[in-house]
N, C-alpha and C positions, 0 to 999 in steps of 0.2 A: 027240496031237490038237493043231492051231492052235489060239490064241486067239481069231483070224476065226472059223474054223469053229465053236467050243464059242460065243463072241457070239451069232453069226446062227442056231443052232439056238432060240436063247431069244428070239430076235428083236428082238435089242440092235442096233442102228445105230450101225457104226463111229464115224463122225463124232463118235459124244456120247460117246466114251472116253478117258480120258486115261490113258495108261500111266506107272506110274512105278517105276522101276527102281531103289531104293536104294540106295549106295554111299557109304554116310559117310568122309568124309576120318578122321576121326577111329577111330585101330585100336580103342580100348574099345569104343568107340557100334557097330561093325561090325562085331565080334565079339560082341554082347549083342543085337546086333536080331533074328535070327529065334528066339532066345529070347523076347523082348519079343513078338513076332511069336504066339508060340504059348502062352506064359502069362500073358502081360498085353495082351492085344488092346485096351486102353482106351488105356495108355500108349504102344503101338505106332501106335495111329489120333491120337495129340496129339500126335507124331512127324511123323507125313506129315502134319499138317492145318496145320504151319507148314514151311513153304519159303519158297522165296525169290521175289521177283517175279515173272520169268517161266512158273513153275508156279503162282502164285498168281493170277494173270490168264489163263491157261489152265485153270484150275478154274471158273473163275467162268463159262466154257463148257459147262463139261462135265458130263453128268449121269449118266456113270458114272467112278470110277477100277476100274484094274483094276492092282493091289500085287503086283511083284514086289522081290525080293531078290537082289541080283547079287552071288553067292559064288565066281567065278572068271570069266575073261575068256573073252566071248560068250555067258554060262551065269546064270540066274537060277530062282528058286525063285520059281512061284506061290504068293502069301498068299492072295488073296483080292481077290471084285468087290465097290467098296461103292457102293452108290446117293447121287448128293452131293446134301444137304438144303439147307436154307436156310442160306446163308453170304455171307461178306463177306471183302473184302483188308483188312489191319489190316498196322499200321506194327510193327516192332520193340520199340518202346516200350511199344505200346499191348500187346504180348503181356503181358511183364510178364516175361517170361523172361530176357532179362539188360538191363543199362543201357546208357543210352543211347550212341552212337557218337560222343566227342568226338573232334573233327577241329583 
């Protein structure tokens, strides 16, 4: 089954979807995520809920993601649709996840 098609059976509107297909540079982080994926769904969704600018100003559109996992080239693993709540773009610093980027 497509994505459009399982969407529009539920009466989800392309337009309000933002796809995001995983791929951590990082071999540990990308080898542990669809673990993290299926037994830590907290720490998986505080995962995706920090990116980087251009998906983070595309979320702020979007009032569904819809969470894949890309485990070989052209090929991903459906997680999961999550409805996006009330949120905001926040700077690196302000996550609190690592310091700040001396230049």
């Amino acid at each position: 089954m497509l994505l459009n098609d399982m969407l529009a059976k539920r009466g989800i509107k392309l337009d309000g979807v933002l796809v995001f297909r995983h791929t951590p540079h990082e071999r540990g982080l990308r080898d542990v995520l669809p673990w993290l994926a299926d037994e830590q769904p907290g720490v998986f969704n505080a995962y995706q809920q920090t990116q980087g600018p251009a998906a983070q100003n595309a979320m702020l559109r979007a009032r569904y993601v819809a969470s894949f996992i890309g485990h070989e080239v052209g090929k991903a693993v459906f997680i999961g649709l999550y409805k996006v709540g009330e949120h905001r773009a926040i700077t690196r610093e302000q996550s609190g996840r690592c310091p700040p980027i001396r230049r």
